[in-house]
C-alpha positions in Angstrom: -9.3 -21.8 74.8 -7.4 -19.4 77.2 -5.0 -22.6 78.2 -4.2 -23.6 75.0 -3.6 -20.0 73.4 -1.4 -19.3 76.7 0.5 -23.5 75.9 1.2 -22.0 72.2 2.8 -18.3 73.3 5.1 -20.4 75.8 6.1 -22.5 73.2 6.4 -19.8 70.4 9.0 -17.6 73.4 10.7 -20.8 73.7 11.3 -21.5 70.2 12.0 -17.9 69.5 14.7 -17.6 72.7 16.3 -21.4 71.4 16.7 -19.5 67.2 17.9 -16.4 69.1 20.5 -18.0 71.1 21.5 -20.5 68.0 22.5 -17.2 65.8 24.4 -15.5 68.6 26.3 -18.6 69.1 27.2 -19.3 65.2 30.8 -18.2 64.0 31.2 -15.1 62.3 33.7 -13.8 59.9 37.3 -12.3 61.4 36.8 -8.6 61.3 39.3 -7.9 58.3 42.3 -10.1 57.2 44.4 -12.4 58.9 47.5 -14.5 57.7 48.9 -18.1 59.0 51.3 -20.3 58.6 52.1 -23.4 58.1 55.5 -25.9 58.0 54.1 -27.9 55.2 57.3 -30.2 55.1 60.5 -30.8 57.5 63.4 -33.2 56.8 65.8 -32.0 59.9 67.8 -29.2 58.0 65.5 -27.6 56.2 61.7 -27.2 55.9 59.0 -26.0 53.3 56.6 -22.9 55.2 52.9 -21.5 53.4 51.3 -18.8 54.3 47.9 -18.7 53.9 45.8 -15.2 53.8 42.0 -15.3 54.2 39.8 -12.0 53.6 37.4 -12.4 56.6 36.2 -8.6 55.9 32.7 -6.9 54.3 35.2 -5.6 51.3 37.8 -7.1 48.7 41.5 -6.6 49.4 43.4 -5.1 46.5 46.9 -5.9 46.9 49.0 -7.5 49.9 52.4 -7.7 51.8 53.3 -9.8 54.3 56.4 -9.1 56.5 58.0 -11.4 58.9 61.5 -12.4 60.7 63.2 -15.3 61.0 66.2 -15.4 63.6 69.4 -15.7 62.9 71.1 -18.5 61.2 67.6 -19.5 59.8 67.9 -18.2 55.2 65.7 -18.4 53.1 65.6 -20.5 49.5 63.0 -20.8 46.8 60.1 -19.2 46.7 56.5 -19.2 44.7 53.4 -17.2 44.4 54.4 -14.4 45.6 57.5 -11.7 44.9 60.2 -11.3 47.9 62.3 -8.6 49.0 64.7 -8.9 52.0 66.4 -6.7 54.9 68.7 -8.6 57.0 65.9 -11.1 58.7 63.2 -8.9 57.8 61.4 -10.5 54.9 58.8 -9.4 52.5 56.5 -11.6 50.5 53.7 -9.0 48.4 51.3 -10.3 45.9 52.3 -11.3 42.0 49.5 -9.4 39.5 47.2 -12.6 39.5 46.7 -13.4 43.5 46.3 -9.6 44.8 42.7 -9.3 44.8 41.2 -11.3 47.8 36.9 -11.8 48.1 35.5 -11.6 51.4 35.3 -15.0 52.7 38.3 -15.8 50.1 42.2 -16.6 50.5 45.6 -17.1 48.6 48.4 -18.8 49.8 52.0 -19.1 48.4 55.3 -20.5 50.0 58.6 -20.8 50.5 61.8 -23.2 51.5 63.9 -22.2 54.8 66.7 -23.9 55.5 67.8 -23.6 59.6 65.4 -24.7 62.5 63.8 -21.4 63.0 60.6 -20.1 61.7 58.8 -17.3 60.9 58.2 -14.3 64.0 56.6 -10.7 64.2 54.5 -11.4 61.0 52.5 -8.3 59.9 50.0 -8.5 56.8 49.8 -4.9 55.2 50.9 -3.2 58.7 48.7 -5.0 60.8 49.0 -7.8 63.0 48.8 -11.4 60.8 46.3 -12.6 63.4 44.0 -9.0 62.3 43.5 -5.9 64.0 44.8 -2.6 63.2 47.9 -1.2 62.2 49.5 0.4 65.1 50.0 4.0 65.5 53.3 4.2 66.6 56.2 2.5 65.2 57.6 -0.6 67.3 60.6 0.1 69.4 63.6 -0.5 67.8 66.1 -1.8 70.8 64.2 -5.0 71.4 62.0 -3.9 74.5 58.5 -5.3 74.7 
């Protein structure tokens, strides 16, 4: 009896070490939210961008901005599902009332037409990096150093 008690621990560790590795290795939310984007459309002169945010956070989002800058000779046209407000290239999409609350696990997209071959740089989603992470501490510098 020994043997075969001793056979069914080994293979009880083995299946236990196999489950354990399996949920280390499965994907896990983003720790917060992150924002990307897409060129949905391009015909040369102009092109059609969508940004897409997803909550990958424990808790709901309540309200959004995204900020972004688009080099020079690069406008921007129509927009939709969100509301915009512009600084020179600094641009400003935040949420309309019906798309600002954000699920975990959940996203919202809206878009917009550029016209120029440029696209979309330095994009920030409510202070923090669009790719997630924190708001910095410190504001950027301001004479173009890195």
């Amino acid at each position: 009896m020994k043997p075969a008690r001793s056979l069914v621990l080994s293979l009880v560790a083995a299946l236990a070490a196999t489950l354990g590795a399996a949920w280390v290795a499965l994907p896990a939310y983003a720790a917060g939210a992150t924002a990307s984007f897409v060129k949905t459309a391009d015909w040369g002169s102009g092109w059609e961008g969508k940004y897409t945010i997803t909550n990958g956070g424990s808790s709901t989002i309540n309200g959004w901005s995204l900020a972004f800058d688009l080099p020079s000779g690069t406008t921007l046209g129509s927009y939709w599902d969100a509301l915009l407000s512009s600084s020179g290239q600094r641009h400003t999409f935040t949420n309309r009332s019906w798309n600002g609350t954000i699920a975990p696990g959940a996203s919202v997209s809206f878009g917009f037409l550029g016209s120029g071959s440029g696209s979309p740089g330095g994009c920030q989603l409510n202070g923090a990096s669009c790719g997630g992470g924190t708001p910095p501490t410190t504001p950027p510098p301001t004479n173009g150093a890195c």
